[in-house]
MARPA-420945 format. One record per atom (N, C-alpha, C, O, CB): residue in three letters; x, y, z. Coordinates in steps of 0.001 Angstrom, whole numbers, padded with zeros to 6 digits, always signed. Glycine has a CB too. Example, Ala and Ser with C-alpha at 12.3 -4.5 7.8 and 13.67 -1.06 7.14 Angstrom:
REM MARPA-420945
ALA+013190-005690+007800 ALA+012300-004500+007800 ALA+013200-003300+007800 ALA+014236-003319+008465 ALA+011308-004473+009046 SER+012850-002250+007080 SER+013670-001060+007140 SER+012900+000030+007870 SER+013409+001138+008039 SER+014084-000598+005725 
This chain:
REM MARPA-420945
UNK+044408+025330+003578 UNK+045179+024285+002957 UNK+045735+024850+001651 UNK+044977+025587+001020 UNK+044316+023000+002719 UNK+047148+024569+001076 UNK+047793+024733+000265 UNK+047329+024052-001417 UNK+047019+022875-001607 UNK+048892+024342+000926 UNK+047366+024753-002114 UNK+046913+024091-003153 UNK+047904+023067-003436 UNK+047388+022352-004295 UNK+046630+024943-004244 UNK+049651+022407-003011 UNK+049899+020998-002917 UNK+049467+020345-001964 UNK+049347+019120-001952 UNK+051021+020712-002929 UNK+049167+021172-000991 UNK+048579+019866+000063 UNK+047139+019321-000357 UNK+046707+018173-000253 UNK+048370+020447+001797 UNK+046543+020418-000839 UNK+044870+019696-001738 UNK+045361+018349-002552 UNK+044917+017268-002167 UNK+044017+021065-003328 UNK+046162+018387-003538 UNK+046453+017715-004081 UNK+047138+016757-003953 UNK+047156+015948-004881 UNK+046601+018090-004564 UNK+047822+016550-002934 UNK+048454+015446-002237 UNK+047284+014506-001438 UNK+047124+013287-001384 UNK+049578+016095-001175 UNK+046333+015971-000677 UNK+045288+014705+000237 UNK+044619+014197-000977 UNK+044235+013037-000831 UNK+043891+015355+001598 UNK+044370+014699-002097 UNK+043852+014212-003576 UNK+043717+012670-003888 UNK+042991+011702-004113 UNK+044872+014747-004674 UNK+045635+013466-003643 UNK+046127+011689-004447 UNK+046021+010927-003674 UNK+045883+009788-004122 UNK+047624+011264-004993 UNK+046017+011075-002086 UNK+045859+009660-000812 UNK+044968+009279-000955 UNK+045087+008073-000742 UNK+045850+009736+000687 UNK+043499+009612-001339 UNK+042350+009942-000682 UNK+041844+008818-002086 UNK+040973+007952-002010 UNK+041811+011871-000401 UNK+042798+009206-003475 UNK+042541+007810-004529 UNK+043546+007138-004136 UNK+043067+006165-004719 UNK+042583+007939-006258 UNK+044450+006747-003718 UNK+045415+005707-003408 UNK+044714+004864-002680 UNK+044666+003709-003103 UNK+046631+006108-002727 UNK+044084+005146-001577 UNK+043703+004827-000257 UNK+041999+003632-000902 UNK+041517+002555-000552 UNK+043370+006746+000893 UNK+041672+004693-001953 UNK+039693+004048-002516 UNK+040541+002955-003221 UNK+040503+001772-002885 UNK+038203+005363-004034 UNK+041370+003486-004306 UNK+042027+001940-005332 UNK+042410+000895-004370 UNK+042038-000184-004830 UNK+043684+002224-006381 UNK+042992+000749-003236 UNK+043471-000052-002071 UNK+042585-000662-001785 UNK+042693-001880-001637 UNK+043941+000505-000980 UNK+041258+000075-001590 UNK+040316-000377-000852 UNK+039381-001642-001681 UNK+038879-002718-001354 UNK+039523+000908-000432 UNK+039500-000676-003142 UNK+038447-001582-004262 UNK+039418-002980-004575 UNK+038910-004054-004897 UNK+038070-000515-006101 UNK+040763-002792-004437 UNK+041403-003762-004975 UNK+041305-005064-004278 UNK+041589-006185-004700 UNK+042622-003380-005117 UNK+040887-004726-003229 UNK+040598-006426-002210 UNK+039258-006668-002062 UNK+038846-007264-001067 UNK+041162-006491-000425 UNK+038309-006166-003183 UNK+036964-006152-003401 UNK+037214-007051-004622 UNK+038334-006978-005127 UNK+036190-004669-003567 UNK+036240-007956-005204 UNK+036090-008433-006184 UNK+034264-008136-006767 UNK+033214-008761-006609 UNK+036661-009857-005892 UNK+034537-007223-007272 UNK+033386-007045-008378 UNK+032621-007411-009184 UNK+031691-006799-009710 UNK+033466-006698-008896 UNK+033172-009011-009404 UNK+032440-009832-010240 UNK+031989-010610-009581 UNK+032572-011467-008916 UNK+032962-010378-011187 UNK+029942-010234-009771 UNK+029123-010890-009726 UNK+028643-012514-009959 UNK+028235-012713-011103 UNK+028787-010260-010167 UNK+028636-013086-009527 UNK+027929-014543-009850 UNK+027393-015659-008494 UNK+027717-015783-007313 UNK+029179-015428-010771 UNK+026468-016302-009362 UNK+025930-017344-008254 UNK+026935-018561-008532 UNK+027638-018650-009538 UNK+024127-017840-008466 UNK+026895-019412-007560 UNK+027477-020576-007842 UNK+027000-022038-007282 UNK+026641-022089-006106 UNK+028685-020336-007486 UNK+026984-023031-007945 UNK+027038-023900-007376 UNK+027898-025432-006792 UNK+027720-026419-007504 UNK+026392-023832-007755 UNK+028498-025549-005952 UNK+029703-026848-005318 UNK+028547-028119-005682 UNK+027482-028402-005134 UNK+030269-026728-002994 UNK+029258-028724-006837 UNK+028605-030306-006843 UNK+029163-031097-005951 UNK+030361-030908-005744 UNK+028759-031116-008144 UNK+028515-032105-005241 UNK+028854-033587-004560 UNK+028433-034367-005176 UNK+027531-034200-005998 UNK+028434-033962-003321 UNK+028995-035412-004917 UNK+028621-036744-005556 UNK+027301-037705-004768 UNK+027382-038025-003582 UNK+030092-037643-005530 UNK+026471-037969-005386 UNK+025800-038760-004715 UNK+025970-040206-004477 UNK+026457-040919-005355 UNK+024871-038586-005106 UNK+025603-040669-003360 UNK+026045-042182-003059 UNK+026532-043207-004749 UNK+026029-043529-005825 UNK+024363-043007-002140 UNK+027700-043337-004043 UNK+028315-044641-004771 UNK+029332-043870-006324 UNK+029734-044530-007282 UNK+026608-045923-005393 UNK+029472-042745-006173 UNK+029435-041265-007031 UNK+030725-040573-006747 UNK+030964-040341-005562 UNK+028125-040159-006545 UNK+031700-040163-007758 UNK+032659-039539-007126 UNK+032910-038393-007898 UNK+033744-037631-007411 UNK+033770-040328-006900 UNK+032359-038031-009085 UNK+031786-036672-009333 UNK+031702-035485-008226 UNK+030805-035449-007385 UNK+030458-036923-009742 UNK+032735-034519-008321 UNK+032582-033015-008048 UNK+032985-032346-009138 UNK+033368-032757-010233 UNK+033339-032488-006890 UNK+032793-030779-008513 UNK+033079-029730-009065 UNK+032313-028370-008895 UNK+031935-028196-007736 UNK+033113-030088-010166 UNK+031958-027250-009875 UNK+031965-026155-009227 UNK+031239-025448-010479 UNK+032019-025109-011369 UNK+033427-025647-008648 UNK+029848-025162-010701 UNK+029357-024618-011901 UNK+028939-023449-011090 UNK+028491-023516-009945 UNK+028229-025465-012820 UNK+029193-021986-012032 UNK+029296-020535-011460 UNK+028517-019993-012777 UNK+028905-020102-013940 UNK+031069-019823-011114 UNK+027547-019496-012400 UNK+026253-018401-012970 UNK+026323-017023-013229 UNK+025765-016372-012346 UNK+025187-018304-012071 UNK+026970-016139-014419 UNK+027147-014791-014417 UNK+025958-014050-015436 UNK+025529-014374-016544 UNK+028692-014531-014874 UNK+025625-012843-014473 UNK+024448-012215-015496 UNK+025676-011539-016425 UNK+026726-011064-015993 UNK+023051-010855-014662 UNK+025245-011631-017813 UNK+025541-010866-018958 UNK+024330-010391-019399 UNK+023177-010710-019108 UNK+026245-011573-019992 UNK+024970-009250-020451 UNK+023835-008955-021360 UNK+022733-009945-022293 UNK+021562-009610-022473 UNK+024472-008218-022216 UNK+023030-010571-022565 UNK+022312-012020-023394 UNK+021704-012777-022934 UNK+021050-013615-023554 UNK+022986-012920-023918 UNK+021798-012624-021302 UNK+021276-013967-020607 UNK+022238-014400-019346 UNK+022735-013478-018700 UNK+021271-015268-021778 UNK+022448-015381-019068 UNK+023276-016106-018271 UNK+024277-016914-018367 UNK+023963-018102-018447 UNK+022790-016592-017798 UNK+025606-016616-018390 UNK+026532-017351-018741 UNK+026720-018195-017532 UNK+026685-017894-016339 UNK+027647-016621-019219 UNK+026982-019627-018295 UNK+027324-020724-017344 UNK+028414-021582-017879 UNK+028576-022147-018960 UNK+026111-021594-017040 UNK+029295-021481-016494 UNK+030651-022135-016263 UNK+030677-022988-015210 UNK+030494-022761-014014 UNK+031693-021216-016037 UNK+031012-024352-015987 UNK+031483-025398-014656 UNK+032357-026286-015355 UNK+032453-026659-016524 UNK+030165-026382-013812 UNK+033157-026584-013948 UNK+034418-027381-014380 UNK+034058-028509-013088 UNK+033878-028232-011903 UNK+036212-026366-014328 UNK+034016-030095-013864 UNK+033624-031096-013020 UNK+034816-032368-013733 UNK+035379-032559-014811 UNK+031716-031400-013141 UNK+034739-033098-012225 UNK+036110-034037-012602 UNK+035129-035023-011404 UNK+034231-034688-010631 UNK+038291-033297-012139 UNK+035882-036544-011727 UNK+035392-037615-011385 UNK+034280-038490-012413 UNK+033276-039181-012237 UNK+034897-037234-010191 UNK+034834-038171-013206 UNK+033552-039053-014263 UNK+033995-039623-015067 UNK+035176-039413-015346 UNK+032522-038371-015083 UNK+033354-040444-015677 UNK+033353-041768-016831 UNK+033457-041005-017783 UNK+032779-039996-017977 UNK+032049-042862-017051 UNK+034701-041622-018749 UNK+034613-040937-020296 UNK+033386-040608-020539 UNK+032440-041154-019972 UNK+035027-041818-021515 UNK+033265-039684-021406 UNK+032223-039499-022689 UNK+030994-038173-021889 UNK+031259-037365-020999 UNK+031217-041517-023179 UNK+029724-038378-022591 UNK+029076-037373-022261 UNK+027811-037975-021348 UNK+027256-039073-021403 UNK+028742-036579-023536 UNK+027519-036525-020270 UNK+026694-036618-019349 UNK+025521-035210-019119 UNK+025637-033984-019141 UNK+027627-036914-018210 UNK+024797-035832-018977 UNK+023449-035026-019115 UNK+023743-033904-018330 UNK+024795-034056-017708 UNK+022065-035769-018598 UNK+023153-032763-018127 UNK+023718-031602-017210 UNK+022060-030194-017243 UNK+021525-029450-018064 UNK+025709-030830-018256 UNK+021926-030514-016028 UNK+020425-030029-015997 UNK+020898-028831-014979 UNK+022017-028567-014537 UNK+019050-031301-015347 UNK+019387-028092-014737 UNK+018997-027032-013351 UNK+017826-028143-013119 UNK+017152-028698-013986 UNK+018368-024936-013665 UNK+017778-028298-011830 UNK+016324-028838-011082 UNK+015784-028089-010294 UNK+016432-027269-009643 UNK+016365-029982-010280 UNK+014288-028247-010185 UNK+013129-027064-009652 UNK+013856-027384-008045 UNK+013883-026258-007550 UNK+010870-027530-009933 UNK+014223-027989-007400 UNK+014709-027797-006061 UNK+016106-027674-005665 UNK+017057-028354-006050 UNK+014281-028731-005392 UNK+016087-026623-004767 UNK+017272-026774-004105 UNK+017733-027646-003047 UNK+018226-027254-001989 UNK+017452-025835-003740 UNK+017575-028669-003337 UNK+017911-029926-002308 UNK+018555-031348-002853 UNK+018095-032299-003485 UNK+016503-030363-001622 UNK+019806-031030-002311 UNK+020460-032318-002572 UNK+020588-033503-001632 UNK+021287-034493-001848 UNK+021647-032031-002872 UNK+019881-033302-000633 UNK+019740-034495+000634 UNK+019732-035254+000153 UNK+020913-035540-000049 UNK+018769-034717+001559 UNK+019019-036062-000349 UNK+018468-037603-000693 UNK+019837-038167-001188 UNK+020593-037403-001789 UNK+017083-037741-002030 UNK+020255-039690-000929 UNK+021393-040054-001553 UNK+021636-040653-002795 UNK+022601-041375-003048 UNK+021864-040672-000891 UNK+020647-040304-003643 UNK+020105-040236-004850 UNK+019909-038632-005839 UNK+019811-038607-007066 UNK+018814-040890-004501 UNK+019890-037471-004975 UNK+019680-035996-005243 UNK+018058-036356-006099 UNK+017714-035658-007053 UNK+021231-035112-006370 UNK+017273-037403-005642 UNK+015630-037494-006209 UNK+015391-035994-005505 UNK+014830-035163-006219 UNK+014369-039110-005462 UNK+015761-035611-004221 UNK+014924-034972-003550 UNK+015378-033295-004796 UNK+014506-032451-005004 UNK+015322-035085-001508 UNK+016172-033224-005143 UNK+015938-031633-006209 UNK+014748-031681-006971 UNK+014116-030699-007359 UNK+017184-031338-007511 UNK+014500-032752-007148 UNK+012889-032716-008145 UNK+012936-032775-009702 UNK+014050-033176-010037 UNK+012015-031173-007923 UNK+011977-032473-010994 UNK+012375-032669-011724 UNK+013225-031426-013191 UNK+012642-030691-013988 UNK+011444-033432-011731 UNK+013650-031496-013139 UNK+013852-030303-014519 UNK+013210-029130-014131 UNK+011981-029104-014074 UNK+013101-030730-016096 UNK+014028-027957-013802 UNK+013366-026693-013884 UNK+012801-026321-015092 UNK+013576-026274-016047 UNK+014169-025738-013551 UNK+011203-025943-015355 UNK+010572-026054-016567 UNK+009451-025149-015887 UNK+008327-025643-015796 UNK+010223-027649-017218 UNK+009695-023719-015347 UNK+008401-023190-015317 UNK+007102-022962-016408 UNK+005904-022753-016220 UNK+008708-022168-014941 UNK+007926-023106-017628 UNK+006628-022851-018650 UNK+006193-023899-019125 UNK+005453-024013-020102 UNK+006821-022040-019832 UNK+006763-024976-018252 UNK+005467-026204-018828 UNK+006476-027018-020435 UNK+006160-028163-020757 UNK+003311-024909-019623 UNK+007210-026531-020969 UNK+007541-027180-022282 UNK+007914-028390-022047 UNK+007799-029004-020987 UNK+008541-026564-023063 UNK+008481-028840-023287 UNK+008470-030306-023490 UNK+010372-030247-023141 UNK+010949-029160-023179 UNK+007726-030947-025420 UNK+011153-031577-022814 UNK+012269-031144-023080 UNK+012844-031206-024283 UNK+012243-031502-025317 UNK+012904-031559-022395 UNK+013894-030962-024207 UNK+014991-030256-025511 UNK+016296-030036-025405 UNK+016947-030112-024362 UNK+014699-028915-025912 UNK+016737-029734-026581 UNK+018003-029180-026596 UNK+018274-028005-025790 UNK+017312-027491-025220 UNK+018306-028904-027818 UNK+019807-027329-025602 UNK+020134-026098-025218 UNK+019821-024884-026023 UNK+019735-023733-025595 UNK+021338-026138-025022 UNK+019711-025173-026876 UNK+019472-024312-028452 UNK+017806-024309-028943 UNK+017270-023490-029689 UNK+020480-025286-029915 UNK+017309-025259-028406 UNK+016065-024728-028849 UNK+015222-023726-028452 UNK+015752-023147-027503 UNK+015433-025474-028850 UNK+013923-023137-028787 UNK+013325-022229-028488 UNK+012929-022667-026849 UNK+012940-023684-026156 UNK+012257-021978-029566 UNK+012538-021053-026698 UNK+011608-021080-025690 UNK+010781-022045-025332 UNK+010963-022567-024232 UNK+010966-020282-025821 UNK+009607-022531-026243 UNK+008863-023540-026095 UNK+008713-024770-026487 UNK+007684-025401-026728 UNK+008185-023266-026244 UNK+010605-025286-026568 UNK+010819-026408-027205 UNK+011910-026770-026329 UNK+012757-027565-026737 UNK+011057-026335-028708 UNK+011999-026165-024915 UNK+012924-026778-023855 UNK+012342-026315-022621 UNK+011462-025488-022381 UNK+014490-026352-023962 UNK+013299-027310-021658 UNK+012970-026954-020340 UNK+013921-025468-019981 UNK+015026-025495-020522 UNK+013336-028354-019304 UNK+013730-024623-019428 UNK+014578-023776-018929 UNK+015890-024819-018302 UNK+017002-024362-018566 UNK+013737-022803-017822 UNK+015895-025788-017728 UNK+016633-025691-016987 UNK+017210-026988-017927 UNK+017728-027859-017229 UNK+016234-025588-015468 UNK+017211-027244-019256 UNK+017730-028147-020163 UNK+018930-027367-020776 UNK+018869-026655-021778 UNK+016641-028633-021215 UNK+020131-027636-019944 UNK+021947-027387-020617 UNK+022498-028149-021494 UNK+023463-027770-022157 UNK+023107-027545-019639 UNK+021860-029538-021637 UNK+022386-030489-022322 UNK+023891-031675-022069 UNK+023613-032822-021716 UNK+022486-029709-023317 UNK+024621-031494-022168 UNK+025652-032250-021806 UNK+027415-031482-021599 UNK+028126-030668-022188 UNK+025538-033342-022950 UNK+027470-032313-020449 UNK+029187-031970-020196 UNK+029783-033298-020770 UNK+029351-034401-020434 UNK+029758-031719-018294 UNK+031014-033080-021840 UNK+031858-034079-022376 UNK+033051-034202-021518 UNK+033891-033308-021625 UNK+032231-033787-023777 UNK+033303-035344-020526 UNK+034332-035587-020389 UNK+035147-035762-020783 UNK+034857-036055-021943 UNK+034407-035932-020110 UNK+036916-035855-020591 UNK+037900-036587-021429 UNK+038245-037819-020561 UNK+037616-038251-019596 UNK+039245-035670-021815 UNK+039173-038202-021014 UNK+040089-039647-020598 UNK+040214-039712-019508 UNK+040083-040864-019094 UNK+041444-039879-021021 UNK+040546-038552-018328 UNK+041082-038665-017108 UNK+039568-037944-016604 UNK+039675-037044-015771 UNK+042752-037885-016813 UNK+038489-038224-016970 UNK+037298-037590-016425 UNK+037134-035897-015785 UNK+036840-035363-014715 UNK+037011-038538-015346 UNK+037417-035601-016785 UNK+037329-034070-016457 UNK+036665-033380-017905 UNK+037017-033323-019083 UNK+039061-033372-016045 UNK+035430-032869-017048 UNK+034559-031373-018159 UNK+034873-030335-017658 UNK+035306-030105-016529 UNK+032786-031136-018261 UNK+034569-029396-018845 UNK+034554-028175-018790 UNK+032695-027686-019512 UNK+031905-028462-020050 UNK+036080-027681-019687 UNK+032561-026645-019327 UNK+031504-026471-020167 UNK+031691-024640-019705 UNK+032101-024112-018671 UNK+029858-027555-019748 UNK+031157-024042-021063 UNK+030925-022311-020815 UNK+029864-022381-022250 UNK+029954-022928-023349 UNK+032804-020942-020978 UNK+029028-021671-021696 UNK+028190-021319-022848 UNK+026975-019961-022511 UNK+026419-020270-021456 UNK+027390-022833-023271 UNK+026533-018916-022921 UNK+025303-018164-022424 UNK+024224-018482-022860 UNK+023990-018781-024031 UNK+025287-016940-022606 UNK+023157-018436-021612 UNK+022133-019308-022044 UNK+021268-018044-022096 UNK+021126-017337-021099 UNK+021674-020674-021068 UNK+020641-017747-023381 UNK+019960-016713-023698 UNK+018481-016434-022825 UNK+018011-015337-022524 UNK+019795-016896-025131 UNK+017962-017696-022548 UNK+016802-017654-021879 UNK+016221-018183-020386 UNK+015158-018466-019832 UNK+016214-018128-022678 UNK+017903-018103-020085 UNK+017620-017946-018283 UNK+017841-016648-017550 UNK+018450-015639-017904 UNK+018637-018910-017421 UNK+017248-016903-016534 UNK+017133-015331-015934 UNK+017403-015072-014727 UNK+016675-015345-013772 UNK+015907-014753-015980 UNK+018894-014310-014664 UNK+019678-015040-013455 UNK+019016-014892-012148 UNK+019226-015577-011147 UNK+021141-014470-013261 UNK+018077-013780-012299 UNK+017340-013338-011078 UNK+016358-014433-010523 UNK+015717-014186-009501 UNK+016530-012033-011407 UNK+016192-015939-011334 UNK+015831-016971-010893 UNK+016372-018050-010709 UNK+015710-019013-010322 UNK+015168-017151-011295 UNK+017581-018122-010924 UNK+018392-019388-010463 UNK+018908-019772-008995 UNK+019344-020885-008700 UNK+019552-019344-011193 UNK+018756-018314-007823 UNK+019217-018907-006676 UNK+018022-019957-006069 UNK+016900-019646-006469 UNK+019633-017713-005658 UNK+018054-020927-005340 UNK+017575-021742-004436 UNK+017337-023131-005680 UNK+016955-024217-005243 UNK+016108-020982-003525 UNK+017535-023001-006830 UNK+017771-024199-008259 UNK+018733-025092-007466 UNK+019203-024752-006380 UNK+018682-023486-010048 UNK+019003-026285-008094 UNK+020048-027286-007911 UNK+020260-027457-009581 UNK+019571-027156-010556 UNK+019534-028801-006924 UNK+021858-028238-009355 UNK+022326-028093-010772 UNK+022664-029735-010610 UNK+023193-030094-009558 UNK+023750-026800-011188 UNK+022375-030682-011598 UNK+022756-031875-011620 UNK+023102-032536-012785 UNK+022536-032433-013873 UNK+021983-032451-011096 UNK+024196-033317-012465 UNK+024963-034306-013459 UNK+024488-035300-013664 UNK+023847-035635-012667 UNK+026113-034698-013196 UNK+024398-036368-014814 UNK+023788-037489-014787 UNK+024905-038638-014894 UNK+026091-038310-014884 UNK+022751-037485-015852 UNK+024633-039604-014967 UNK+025700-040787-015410 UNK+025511-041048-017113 UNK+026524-041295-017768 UNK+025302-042426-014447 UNK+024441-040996-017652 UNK+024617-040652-019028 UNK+024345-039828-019907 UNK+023361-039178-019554 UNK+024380-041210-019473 UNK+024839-039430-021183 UNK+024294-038941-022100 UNK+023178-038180-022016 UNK+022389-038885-021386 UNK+024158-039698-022743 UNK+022529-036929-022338 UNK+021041-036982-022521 UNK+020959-036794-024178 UNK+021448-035967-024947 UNK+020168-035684-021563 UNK+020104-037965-024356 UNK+019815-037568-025955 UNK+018914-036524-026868 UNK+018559-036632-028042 UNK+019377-038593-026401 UNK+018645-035350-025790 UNK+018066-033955-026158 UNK+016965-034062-026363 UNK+016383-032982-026267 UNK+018521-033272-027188 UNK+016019-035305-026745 UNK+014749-035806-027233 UNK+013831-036153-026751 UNK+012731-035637-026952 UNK+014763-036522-027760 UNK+014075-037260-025876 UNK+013300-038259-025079 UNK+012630-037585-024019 UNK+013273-037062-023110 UNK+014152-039358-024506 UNK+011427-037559-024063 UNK+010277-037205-022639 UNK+010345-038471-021372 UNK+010421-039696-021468 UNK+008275-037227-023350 UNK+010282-037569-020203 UNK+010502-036510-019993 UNK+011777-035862-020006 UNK+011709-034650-020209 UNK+010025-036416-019163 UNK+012815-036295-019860 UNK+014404-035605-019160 UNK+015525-036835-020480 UNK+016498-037583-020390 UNK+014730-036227-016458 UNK+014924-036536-021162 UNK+016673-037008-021809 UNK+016940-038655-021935 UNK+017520-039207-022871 UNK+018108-036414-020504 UNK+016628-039006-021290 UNK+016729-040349-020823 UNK+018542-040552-020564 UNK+019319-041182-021282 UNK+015955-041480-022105 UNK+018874-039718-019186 UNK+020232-039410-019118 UNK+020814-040141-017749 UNK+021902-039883-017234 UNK+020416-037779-019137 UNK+019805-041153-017254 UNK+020592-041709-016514 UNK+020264-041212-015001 UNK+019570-040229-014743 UNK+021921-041458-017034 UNK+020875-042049-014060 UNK+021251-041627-012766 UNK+021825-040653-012475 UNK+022914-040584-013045 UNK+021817-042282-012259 UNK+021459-039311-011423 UNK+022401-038316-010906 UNK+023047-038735-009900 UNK+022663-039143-008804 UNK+021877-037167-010551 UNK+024291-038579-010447 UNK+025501-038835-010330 UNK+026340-037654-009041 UNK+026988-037983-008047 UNK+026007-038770-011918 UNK+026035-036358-009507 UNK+026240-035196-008757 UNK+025217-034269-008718 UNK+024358-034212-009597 UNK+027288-034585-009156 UNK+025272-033110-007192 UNK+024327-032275-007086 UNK+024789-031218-006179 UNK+025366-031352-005100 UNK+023165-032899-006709 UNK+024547-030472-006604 UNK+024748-028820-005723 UNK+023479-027692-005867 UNK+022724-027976-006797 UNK+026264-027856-006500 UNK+023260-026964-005419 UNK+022214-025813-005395 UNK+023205-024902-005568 UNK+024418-024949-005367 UNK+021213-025561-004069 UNK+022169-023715-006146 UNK+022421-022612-006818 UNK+022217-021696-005302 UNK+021353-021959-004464 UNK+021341-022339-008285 UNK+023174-020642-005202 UNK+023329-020115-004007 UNK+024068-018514-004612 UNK+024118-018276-005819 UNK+024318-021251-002918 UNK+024621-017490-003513 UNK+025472-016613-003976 UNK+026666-017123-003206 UNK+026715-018132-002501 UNK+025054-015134-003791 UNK+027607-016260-003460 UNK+029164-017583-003561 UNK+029505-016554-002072 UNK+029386-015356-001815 UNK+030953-017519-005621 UNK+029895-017551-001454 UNK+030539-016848-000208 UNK+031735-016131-000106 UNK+032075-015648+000974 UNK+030738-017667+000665 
């Protein structure tokens, strides 16, 4: 072989890998599709990326009542029930009390996000990294919305109301 033909099969041989990677998507994350539970018209789509810091979490949810709504991980992945009772309560392997998103380690539930603020036409957004989740434990979690507020305080869960919406934590198809 010719030293242009080396270099030609060179350049196919990266033309051909960039082609290949380019209909690959590389970015990692879990995700979870909310439904609404009976009487509920809450969806949307919260997506789990490992970073360096922790776990960044993004969800964008529409169908809801002005103002703010509680926004948890629950120890089950099960949204059957037409209530989502069946996810269970607050992912909280270490036992803490609940809390804010910001508080320590042993002054929240792991799975305490705190609240998505709707606007006028019922649509949240929320992005924030949560320093002390660990993404390598969030698949088979459920992620749930409440109908109100959680006031960051109140034992056990906020006192945030009815879930409203529910999806499990999965890898994204």
């Amino acid at each position: 072989m010719s030293r242009r033909q080396g270099r030609c099969f060179t350049a196919l041989f990266l033309i051909a890998g960039a082609a290949i990677l380019a209909g690959c998507n590389a970015e990692e994350y879990l995700t979870a599709s909310l439904e609404p539970t009976q009487g509920n018209s809450a969806t949307g789509e919260v997506r789990f990326y490992r970073v360096d810091t922790g776990v960044r979490v993004v969800a964008s949810v529409s169908g809801l009542t002005p103002g703010k709504h509680g926004f948890h991980l629950h120890e089950k992945g099960d949204c059957s029930a037409p209530d989502a009772m069946s996810a269970g309560g607050h992912y909280n392997p270490l036992g803490a009390p609940h809390g804010s998103p910001d508080a320590s380690r042993a002054a929240r539930h792991l799975g305490d996000l705190g609240n998505l603020n709707a606007d006028a036409s019922g649509k949240a957004s929320y992005d924030r990294v949560d320093s002390l989740l660990a993404y390598a434990d969030l698949t088979g979690l459920s992620v749930l919305v409440h109908g109100k507020e959680d006031d960051l305080t109140s034992q056990p869960a906020g006192n945030a109301g009815p879930r409203i919406a529910c999806g499990v934590v999965k890898a994204r198809e």
